[in-house]
C-alpha positions, -999 to +999 in steps of 0.1 A: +000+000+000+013+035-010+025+055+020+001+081+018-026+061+014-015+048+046-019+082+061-054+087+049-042+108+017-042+098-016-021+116-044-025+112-083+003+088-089-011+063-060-039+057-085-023+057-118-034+026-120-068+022-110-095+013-129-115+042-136-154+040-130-184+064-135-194+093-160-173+127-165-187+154-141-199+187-157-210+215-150-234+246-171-217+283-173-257+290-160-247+276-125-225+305-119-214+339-118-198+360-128-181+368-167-177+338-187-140+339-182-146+336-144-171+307-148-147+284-167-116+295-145-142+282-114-152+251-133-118+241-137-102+251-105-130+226-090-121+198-113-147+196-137-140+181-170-162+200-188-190+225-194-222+232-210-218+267-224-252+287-221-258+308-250-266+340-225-230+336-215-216+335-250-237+365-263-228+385-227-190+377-234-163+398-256-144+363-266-155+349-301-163+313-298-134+302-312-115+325-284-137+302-257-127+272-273-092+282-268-092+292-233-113+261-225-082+239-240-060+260-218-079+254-190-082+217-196-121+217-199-143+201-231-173+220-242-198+192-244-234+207-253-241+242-261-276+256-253-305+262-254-326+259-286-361+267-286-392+262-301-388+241-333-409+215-338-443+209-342-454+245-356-464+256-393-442+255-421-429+292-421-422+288-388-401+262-393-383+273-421-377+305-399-363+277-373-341+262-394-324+289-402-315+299-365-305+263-358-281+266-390-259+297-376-262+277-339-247+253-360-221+277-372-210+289-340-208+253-322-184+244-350-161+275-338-166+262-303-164+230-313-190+215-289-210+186-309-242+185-290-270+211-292-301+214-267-331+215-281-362+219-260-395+211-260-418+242-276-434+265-255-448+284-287-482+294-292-478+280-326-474+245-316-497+221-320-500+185-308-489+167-339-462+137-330-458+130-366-451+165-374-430+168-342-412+141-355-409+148-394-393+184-382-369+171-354-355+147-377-350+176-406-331+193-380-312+164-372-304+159-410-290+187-410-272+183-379-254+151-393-245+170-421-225+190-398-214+164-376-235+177-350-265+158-333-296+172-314-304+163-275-341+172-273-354+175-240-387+179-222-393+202-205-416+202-174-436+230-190-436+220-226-468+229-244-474+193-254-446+178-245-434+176-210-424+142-200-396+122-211-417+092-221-435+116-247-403+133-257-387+095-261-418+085-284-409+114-307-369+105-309-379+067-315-411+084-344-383+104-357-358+076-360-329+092-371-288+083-357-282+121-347-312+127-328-311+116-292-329+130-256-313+150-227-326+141-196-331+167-167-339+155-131-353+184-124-383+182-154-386+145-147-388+149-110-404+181-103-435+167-121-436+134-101-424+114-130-416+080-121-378+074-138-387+036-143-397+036-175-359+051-184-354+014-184-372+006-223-345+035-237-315+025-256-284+042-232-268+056-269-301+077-275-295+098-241-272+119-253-265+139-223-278+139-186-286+167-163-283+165-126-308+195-103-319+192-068-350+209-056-371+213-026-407+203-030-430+234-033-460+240-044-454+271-073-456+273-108-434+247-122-410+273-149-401+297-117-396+265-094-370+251-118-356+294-128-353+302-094-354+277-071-328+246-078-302+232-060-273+207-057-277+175-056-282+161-019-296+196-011-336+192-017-360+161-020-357+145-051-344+115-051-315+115-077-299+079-070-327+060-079-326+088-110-292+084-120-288+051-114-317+041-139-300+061-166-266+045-161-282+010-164-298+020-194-264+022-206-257+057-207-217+068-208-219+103-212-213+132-185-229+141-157-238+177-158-251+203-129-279+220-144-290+245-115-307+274-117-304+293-084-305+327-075-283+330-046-254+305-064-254+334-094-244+360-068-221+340-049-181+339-056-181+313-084-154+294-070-169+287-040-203+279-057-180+254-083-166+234-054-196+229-035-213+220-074-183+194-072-190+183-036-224+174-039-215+153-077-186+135-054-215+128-030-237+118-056-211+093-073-206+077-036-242+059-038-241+051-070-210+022-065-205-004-040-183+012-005-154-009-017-149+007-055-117+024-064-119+050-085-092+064-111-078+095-113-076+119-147-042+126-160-027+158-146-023+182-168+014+184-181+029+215-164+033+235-196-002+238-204-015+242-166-036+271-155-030+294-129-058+300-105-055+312-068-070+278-041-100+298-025-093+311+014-102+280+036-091+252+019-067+236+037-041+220+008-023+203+036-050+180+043-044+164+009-005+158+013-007+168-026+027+166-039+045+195-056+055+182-086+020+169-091-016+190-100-028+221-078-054+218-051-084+218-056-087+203-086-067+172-065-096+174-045-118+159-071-094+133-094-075+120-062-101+115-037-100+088-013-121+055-015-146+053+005-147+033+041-181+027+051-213+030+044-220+062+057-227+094+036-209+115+056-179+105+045-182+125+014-179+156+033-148+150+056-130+151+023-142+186+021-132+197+057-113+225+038-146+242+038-154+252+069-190+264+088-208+289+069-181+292+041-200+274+014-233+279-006-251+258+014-242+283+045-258+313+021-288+296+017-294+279+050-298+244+037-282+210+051-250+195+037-260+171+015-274+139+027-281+107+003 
């Protein structure tokens, strides 16, 4: 056994070897604050791998998109779905046309970013109609298209949708539409939020969920678009019950990241960097109860030293308490690709890995809510 694992740390080269288990961890530019720049400098110093970029965030920035791409290389982050897209399918033929025209220069600008996987959601427009066929005839036009690009579409329900705002109806369209680059996105939050019972995820192929989003929520009794706009949280920080979520997904066979979608108004005023580590606490948490107590897991590369960033560790984290070599990556992204395995069954070990953060010095101190419990 490595002698720092004897001494309750664990360093990158202890687990150079292990065999590396669960999705990528992700996290949207919506979650925080701040300029773009400061977003994807938080994401990384937390150890993300990659991001959703929010097209807000784009539009708000001064960098082109091929200037983001860049800086996300830098900082050793993927762009892996840009969004959102709106209100496509299912409406009269002008409209559409009209549609297809935005989706083409969103198609332009994810090549400059060079992110694959667009967003599309579920119409809200007053030109809908309920028409699967026509849903699906449209969707799989975009998707053409999309391929043609080598691009693909992850349409998602949401909670609100005119007509579609479940993930089974959502699925019957993709499986109507039949067509290799069209796939779903699933949201905890617009499955959960509605009562949805995640089950059914079972009867869908894993390589048609082309991306998954992770939201906490309390339960409240509001209108469902300024519950999920305002009121999300971490995971481990409301009632839903993403385990049994995430797990189903995973045994459908799903292999891509898992991304923090949370909209919160108190996380977009807090420092970013503090709201990105305690994003990356509560996805640690989360990845605890989805593996047996006994699972080692592998961590990524680091970065080589030429092409590291720089970034300042936030006041009260402790780097001592990871006895985190010098010759090996910064805390705190050491925090999340080095972590200790887990001894027991308890949850609350998840959170003495994080004793760096001390009372009152995370979100969950802004916002009065419990440390995560699973």
């Amino acid at each position: 056994m490595p002698s720092s694992e004897r001494d309750g740390a664990v360093t990158l080269a202890d687990r150079s070897d292990a065999q590396s288990v669960g999705p990528r961890l992700d996290i949207a530019t919506l979650c925080l604050s701040g300029t773009l720049g400061d977003k994807l400098g938080a994401a990384a110093a937390a150890g993300f791998h990659g991001v959703e970029i929010f097209e807000d965030d784009l539009i708000a920035s001064s960098w082109s998109p091929g200037e983001i791409r860049r800086r996300c290389a830098d900082l050793g982050l993927t762009i892996d779905l840009y969004q959102p897209f709106r209100d496509l399918e299912a409406v009269p033929p002008d409209v559409f046309r009209a549609g297809l025209r935005r989706a083409g220069r969103k198609f332009d600008v994810m090549a400059q970013l060079g992110v694959r996987t667009l967003l599309v959601c579920s119409s809200t427009s007053p030109d809908a109609v309920d028409d699967d066929d026509l849903a699906a005839e449209q969707l799989y036009e975009l998707a053409a298209r999309a391929a043609d690009r080598g691009l693909r579409i992850a349409y998602e329900a949401l909670a609100w949708g005119r007509f579609v705002n479940t993930y089974e109806h959502s699925w019957r369209i993709v499986r109507r539409a039949d067509h290799a680059a069209l796939g779903l996105c699933l949201d905890s939050f617009h499955v959960l939020s509605r009562g949805g019972d995640p089950a059914g995820i079972r009867v869908i192929p894993g390589d048609k969920v082309f991306f998954l989003q992770v939201a906490d929520a309390p339960r409240l009794h509001m209108d469902v678009l300024q519950w999920s706009r305002h009121h999300r949280l971490f995971p481990g920080q409301g009632s839903f019950d993403l385990t049994g979520f995430v797990q189903r997904v995973l045994a459908a066979g799903y292999t891509g990241p898992l991304s923090l979608e949370v909209f919160n108004d108190v996380f977009r005023q807090a420092d970013p960097m503090r709201a990105a580590v305690d994003g990356m606490r509560s996805l640690i948490a989360l990845e605890d109860t989805l593996r047996p107590a006994d699972t080692v897991v592998a961590p990524v590369p680091a970065l080589p030293r030429s092409t590291r960033p720089s970034w300042s560790v936030p006041s009260g984290i402790r780097r001592s308490v990871w006895s985190v070599r010098s010759n090996e990556i910064e805390a705190p992204i050491a925090v999340r690709r080095s972590r200790p395995r887990r001894r027991g069954p308890s949850s609350s070990s998840a959170y003495s890995r994080w004793e760096g953060l001390g009372g009152g010095s995370d979100i969950t101190g802004l916002i009065g809510a419990p440390c995560p419990r699973f």
